[in-house]
ZANUTOR-438560 format. One record per residue: x, y, z of N, C-alpha, C, CB in turn. Coordinates in pm, whole numbers, plus 32768, in hexadecimal, padded with zeros to 4 digits. Glycine has a CB too. Layout:
BEGIN
XYZXYZXYZXYZ;...
REM end
This chain:
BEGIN
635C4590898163EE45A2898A642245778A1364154635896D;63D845928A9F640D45888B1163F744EB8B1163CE45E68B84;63AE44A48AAA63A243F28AB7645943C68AB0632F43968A02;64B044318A6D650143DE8A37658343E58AA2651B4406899D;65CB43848AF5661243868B5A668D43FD8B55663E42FE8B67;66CB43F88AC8671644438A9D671F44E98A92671644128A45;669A45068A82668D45968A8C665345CB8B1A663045C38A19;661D455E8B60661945868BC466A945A38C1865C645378BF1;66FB451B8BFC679645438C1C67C645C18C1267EE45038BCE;67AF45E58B86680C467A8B2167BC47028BA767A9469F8A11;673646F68B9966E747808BEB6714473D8C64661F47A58BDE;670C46ED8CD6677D46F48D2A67F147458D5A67A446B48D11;684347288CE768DB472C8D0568EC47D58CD9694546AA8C98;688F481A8C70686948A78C29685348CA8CE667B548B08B91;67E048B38D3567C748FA8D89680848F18E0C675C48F58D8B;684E48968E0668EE48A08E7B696948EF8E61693E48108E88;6960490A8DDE69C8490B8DB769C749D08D9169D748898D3F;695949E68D8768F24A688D8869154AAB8E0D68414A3E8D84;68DD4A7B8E6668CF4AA18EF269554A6C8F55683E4A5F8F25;69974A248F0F6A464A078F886A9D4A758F466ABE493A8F70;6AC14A708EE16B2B4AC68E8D6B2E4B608EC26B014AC68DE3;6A9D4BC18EC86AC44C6C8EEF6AD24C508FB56A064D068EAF;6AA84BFA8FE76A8B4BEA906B6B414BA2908469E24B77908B;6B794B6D90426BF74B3A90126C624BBA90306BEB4B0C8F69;6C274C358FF06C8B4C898FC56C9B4CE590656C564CE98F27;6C524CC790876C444CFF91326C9A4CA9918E6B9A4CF19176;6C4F4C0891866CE34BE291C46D534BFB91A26CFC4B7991C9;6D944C09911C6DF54C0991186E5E4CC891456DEF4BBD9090;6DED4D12914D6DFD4D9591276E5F4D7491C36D624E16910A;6DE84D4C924A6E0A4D3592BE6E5B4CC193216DB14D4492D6;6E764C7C92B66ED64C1092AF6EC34BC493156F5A4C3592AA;6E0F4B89930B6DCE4B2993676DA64A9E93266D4F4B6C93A0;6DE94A7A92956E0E4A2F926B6DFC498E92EB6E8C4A729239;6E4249AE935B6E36495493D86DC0492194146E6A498D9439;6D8E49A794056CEC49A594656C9B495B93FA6C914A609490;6CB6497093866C55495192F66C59489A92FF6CB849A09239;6CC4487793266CCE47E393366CBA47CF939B6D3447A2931C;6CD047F894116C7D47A9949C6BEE47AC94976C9B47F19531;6BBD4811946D6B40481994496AFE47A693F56B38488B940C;6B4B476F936C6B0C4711934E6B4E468E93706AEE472092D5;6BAB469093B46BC145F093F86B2645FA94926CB445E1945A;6B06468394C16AB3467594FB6A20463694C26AB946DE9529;6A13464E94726985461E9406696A45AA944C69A145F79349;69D34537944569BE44BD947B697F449D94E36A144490948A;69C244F4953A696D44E795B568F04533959969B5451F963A;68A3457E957A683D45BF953F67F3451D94F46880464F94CB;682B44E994B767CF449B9455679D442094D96838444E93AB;67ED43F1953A67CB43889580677B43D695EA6844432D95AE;675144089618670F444A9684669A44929642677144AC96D5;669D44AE95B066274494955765CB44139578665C448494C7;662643D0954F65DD4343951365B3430095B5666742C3949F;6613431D961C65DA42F096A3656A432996E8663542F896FB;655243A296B064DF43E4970B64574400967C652D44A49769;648F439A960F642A43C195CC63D444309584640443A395FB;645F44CC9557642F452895096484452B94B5641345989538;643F45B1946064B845CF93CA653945A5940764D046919387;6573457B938366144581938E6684460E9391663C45349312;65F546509328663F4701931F661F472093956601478592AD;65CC46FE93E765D84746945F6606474694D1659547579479;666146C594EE66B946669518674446A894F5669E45D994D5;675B469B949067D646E6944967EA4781947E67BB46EC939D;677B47E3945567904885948067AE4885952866EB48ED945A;671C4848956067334822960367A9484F963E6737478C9620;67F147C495F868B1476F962068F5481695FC691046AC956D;68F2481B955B695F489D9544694F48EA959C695848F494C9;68D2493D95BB68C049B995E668F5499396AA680249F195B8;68AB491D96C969194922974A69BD490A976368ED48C9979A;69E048D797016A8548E196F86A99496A96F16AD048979676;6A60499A96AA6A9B4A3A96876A8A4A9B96FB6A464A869603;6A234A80975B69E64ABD97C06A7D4A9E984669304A6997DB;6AAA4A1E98446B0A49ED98A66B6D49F598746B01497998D9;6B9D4A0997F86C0F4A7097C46C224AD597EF6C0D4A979757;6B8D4B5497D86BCD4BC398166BA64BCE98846BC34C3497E1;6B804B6798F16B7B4B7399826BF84B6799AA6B284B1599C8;6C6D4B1699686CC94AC899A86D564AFF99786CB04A30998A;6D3A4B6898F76DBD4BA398F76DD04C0C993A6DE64BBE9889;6E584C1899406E8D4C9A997D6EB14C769A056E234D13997D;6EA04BE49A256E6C4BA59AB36EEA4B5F9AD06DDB4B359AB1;6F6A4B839AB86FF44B219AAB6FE64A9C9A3970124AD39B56;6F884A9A99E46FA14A3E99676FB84A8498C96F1C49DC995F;6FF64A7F98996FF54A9E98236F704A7197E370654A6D97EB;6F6E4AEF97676F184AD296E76F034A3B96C56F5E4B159668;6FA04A18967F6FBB49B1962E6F994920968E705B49C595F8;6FDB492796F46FEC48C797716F2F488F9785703F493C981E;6EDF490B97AD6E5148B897B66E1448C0975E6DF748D2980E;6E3D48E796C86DC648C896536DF0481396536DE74935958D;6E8C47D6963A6EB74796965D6E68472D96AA6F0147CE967F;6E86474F97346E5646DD976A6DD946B697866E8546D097C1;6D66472A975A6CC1472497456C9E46FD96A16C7647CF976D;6CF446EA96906CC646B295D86D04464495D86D014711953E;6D5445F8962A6D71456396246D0C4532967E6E0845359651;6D0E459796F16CAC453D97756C14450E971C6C7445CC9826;6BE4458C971E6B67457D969A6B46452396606B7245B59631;6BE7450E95FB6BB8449395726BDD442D95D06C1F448894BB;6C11441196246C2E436A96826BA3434E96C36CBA4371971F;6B5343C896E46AFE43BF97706A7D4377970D6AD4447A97D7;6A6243D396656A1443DB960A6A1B432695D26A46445E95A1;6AA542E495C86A9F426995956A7E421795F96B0F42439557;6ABD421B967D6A5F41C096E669E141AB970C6A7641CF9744;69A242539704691B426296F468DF41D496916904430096AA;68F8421D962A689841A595D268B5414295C0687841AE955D;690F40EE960069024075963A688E405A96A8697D405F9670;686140CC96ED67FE40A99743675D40D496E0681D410797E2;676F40F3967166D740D7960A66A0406095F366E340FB957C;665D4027962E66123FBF9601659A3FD295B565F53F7B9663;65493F67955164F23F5E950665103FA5948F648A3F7B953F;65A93FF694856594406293EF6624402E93D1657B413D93FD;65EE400993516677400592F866CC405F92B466673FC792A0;6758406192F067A840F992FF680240EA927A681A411193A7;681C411C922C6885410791B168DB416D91E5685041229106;69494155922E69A441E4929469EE41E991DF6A4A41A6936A;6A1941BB918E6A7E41BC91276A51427490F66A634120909B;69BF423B90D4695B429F90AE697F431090EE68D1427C90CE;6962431A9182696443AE91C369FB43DF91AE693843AE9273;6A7E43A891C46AF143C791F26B3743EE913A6B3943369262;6AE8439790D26B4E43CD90646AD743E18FFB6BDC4356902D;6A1543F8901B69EF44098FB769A143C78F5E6A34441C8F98;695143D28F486926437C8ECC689A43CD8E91690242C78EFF;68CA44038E31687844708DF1682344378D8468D144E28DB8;683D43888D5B67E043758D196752432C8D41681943468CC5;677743328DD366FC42EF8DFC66A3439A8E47672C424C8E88;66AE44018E0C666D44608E2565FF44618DE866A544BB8E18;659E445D8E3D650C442E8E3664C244FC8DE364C243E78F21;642645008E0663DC455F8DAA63DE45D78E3F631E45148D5B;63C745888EA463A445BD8F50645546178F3E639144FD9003;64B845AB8F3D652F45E78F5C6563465E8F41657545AD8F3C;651546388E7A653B46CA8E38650A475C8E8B64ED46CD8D9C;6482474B8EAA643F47B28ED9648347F88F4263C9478C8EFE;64DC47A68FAB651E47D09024659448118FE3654147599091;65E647C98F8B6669480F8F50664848918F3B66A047D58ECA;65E148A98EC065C3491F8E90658949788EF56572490F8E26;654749438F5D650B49A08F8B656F49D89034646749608F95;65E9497F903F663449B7909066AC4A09903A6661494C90EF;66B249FD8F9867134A428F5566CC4AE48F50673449F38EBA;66454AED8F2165E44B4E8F3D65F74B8D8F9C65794B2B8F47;65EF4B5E901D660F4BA290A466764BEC90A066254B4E9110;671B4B78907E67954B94909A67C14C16903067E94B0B908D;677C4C0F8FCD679B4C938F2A675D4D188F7167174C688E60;66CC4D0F8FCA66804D7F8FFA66DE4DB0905E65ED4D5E9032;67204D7990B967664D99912A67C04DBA911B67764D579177;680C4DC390D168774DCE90AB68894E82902E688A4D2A906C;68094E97900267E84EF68FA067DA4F5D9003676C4ED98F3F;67574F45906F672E4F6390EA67C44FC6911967034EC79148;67E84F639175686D4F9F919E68EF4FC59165688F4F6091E4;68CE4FCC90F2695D4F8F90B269E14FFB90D6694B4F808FF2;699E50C590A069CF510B90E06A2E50FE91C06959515790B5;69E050DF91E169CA50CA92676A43506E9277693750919291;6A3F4FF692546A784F76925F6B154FCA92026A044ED79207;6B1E4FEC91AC6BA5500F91916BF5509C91E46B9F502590F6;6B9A50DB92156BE95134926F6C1C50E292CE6B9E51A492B0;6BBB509A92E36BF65084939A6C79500B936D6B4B501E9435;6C9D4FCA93006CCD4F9492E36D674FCC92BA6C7F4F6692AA;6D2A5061928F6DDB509092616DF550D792E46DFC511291BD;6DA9510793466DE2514A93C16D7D515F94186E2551CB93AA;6D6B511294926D21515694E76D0B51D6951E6D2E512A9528;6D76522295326D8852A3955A6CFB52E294E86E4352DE953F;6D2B52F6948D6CE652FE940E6C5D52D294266D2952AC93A0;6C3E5261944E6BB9522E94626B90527594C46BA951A4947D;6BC8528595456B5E52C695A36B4F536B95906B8C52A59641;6BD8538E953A6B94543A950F6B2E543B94B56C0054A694C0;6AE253C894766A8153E394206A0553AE94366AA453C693B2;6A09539394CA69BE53559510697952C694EF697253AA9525;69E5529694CC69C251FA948E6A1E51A3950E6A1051D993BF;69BC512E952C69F350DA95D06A125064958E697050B99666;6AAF506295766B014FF2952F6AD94F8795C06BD050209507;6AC44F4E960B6A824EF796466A054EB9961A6A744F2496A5;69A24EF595C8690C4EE395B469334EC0950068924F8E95E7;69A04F0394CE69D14EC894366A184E42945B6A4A4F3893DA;6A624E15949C6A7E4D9994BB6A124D2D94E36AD24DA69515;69BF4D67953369504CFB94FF690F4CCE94AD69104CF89519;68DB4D6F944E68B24D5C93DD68FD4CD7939868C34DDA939B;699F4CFC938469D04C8C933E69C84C10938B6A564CA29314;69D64C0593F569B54B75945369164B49944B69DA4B939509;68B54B80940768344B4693F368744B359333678A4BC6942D;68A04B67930468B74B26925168F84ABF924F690C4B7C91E3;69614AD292C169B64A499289697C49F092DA6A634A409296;692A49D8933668C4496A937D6871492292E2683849D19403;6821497A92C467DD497E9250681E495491C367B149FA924C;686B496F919E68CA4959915968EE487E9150694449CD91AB;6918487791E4695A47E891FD68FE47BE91FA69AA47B9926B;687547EF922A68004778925C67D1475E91B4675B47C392E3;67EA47CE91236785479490E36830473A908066EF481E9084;687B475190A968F34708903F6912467D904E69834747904E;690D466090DB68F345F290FF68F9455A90B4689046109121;686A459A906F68424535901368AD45118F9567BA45678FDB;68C4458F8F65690245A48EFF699945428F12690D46468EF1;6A0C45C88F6D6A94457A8F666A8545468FCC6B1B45BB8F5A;6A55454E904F6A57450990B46AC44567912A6A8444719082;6A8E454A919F6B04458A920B6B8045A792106B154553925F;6BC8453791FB6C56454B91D76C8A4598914E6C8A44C891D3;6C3745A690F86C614619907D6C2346A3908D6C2F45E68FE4;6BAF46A790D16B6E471E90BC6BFE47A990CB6ADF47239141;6C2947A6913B6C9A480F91576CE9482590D56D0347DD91D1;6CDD47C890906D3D47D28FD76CFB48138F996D54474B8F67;6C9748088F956C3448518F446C1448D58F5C6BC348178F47;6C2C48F88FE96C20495D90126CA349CE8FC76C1A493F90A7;6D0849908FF06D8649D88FD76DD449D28F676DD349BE902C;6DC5496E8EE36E13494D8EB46DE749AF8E456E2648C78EB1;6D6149B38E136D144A2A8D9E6D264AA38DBC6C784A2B8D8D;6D404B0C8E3C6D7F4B828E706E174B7B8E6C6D504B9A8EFB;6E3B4B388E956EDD4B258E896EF94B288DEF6F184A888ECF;6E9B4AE88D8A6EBF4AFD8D0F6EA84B5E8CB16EA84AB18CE4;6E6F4B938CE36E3F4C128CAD6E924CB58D196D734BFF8CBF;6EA74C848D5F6EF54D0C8D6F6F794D6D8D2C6F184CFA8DDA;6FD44CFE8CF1703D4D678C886FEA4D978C3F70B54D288C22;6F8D4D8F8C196F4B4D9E8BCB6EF04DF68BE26F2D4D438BAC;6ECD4E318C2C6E454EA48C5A6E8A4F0B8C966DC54E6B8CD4;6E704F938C596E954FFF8C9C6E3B504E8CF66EC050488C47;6DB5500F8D056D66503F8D526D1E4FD98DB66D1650858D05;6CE44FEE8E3C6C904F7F8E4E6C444F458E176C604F828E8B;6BE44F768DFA6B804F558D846BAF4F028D206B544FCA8D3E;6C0F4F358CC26C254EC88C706C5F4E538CB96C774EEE8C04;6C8E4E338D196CED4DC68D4B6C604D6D8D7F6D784DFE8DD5;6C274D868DB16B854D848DE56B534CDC8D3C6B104E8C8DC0;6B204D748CE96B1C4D6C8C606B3D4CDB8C226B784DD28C2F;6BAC4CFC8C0E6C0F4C958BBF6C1F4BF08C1C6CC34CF08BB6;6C224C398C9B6C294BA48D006BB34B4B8CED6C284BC48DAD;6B574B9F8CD16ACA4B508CF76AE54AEE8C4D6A084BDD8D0B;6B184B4A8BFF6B1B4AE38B666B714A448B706B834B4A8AD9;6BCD4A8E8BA76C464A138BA36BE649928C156D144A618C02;6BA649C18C6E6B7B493F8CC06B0B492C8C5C6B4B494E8D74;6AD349518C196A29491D8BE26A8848DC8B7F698C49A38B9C;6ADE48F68B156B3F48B88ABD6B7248278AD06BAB49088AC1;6BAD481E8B5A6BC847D48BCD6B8D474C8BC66B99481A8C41;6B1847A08C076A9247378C0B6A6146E78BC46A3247618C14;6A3E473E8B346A1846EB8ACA6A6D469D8A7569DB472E8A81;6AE146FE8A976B6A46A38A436B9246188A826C0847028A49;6BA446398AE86BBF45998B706B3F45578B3A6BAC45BF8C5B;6AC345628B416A46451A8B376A7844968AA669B045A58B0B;6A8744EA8A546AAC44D089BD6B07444089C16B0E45608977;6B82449689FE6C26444389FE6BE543C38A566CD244AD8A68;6B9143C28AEA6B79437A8B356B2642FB8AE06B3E43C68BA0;6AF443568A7A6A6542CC8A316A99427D89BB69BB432089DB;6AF642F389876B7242BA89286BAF424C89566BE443188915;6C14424C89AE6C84421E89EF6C4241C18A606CE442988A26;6BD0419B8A726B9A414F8B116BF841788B7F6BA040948B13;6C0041BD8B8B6C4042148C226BFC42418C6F6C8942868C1A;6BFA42628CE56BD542B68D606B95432D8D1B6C5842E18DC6;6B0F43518D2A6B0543CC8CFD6B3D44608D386A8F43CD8CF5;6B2644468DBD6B5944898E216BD844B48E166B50444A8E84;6C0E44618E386CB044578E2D6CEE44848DA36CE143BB8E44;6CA344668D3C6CA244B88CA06CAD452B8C9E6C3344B28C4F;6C4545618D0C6C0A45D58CCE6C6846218D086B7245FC8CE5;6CC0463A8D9A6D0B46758DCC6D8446538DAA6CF546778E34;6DB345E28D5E6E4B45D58CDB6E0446338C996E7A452B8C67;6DC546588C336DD1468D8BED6DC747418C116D8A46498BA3;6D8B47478C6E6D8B47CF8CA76E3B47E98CA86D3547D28D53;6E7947A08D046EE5478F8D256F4D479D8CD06EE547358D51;6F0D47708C2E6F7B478B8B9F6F6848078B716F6347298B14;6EE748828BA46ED048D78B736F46490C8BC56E4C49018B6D;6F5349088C4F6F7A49568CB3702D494B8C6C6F4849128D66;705048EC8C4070DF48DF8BEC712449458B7670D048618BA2;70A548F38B3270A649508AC270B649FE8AD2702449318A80;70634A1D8B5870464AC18B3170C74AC08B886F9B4B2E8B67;71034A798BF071884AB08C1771FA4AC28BAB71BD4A578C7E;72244A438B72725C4A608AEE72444ADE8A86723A49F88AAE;71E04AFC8A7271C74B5A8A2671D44BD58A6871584B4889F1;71C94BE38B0572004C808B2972804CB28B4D71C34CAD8B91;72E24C2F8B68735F4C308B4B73734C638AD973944BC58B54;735D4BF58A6373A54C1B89CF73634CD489AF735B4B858931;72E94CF689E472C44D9E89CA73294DF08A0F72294DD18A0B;73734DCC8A8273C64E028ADF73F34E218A8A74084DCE8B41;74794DD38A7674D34D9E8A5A74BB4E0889AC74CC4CE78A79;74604E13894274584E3B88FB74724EFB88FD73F64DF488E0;74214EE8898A74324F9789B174954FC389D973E84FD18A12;750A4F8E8A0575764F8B8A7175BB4FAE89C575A24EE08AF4;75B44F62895C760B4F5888FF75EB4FFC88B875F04EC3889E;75955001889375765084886575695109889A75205078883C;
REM end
C-alpha cells in the first residue's frame, strides 16, 4: 500500500492534519495566530542552513523555530511590540532563508516545494517523521493538556495551581516547531499557519467545550487534507494550495451556519 504515491499522500495529510488542528485550537485560544506564521515563514531559513551544514531538515527547521521563539521572549516587553517583532523576524527569516539557499551548491533545491508544499512527492522515510512528530505533538499535548489550558484561560489561575504558564508556552513553542518542521512537506511554509488556524476557527461555534473544539478541529483539517488531496488530483491543481481552499470553504460554511443558528434562536 505505502508503494502507492497516493496513499502515501492521504496518511500524510491524515497526520498533519491530526497533529496541527488540537495544537491549532491553542493558538487560536491565545491569539498567536502571528507567531504560528513567523514561525513557518522561519522554516525557510531552517531548511537552508540544513542543507548548508549538512543535517536533517527537521532539525534545521525546530533549531530556527525554537530560536525565534527564544528572541521573542527575550525582546518583548523591551519597547517593541508583540505584533511589530513577530513581524519583522518572520520576514527577516524568510528573506535571510531565500538568500541562504542561493548560497547551496551541489543540491538541487525545489524552493516551490518548501514554500507551498508538495505532498505527493512524500517519500516512505517522510511518512515516518510526519507520524512520528504527529505522535509526539498528540502525546504533548494529552501530557499537558490540563496545564496548557489553565495557563491559557488565566495566569493568576495558573500560578495558584502551581502550574508555570512560562514552561506551558514552551511546551507549545516545542509543538508548533514540530508541527512546521513535519508540514512542511505537506502545504509548505507559507500555508502551514492556515492549517494551523483555519480547522479551530471552524470548529469553534460549534464546540461548547475545549475538548470538543480540540475534537472536531482535528476532523475538519484531516477532511481538509484528504478532501484537497482528491479536488487537487481531480482538478490538476496545487495540492497544497487545495488543501487549505478547501479547509477555508469549511471555515465559510460553519460561519454561515452559526449565523443562520443565531439568528434561529434570537427568533424563538
Amino acid at each position: 500500500m505505502l508503494d502507492d504515491f497516493m496513499w502515501r499522500a492521504a496518511l500524510a495529510g491524515l497526520g498533519v492534519g491530526l497533529a496541527a488542528a488540537p495544537l491549532g485550537c491553542f493558538v487560536v485560544w491565545r491569539r498567536m495566530a502571528y507567531f504560528g506564521d513567523a514561525t513557518a515563514h522561519a522554516a525557510i531559513l531552517g531548511v537552508a542552513l540544513a542543507l548548508l551544514w549538512n543535517i536533517s531538515i527537521f532539525a534545521g527547521v525546530i533549531g530556527i523555530a525554537l530560536l525565534m521563539a527564544f528572541c521573542v521572549s527575550t525582546l518583548s516587553g523591551k519597547g517593541y511590540a508583540m505584533d511589530t517583532l513577530l513581524g519583522v523576524m518572520a520576514h527577516s527569516a524568510l528573506a535571510i532563508g531565500l538568500v541562504a539557499v542561493s548560497f547551496v551548491s551541489g543540491v538541487r533545491i525545489d524552493l516551490h516545494a518548501y514554500l507551498f508544499g508538495d505532498i505527493l512527492a512524500v517519500g516512505k522515510s517522510d511518512l515516518a517523521i510526519i507520524w512520528s512528530g504527529a505522535v509526539l505533538v498528540i502525546g504533548l499535548m494529552l501530557w499537558r493538556w490540563q496545564a496548557l489550558l489553565t495557563a491559557t484561560l488565566n495566569e493568576e489561575l495558573a500560578h495558584a495551581s502551581h502550574i508555570n504558564p512560562r514552561r506551558e508556552q514552551l511546551v507549545l513553542t516545542v509543538a508548533l516547531a514540530i508541527v512546521v518542521a513535519v508540514a512542511l512537506k505537506v502545504v509548505g511554509a507559507l500555508l502551514i499557519a492556515a492549517l494551523l488556524i483555519i480547522p479551530a476557527a471552524t470548529a469553534r461555534p460549534f464546540s461548547r467545550t475545549p475538548e470538543q473544539m480540540a475534537l472536531l478541529a482535528a476532523l475538519v483539517a484531516m477532511a481538509a487534507a484528504t478532501g484537497g488531496l482528491g479536488a487537487a488530483y481531480t482538478f490538476d491543481t496545487p495540492t497544497g494550495p487545495t488543501i487549505v481552499s478547501l479547509a477555508a470553504g469549511f471555515f465559510v460554511i460553519s460561519a454561515l451556519a452559526s449565523q443562520g443558528w443565531q439568528r434561529l434562536v434570537r427568533q424563538r
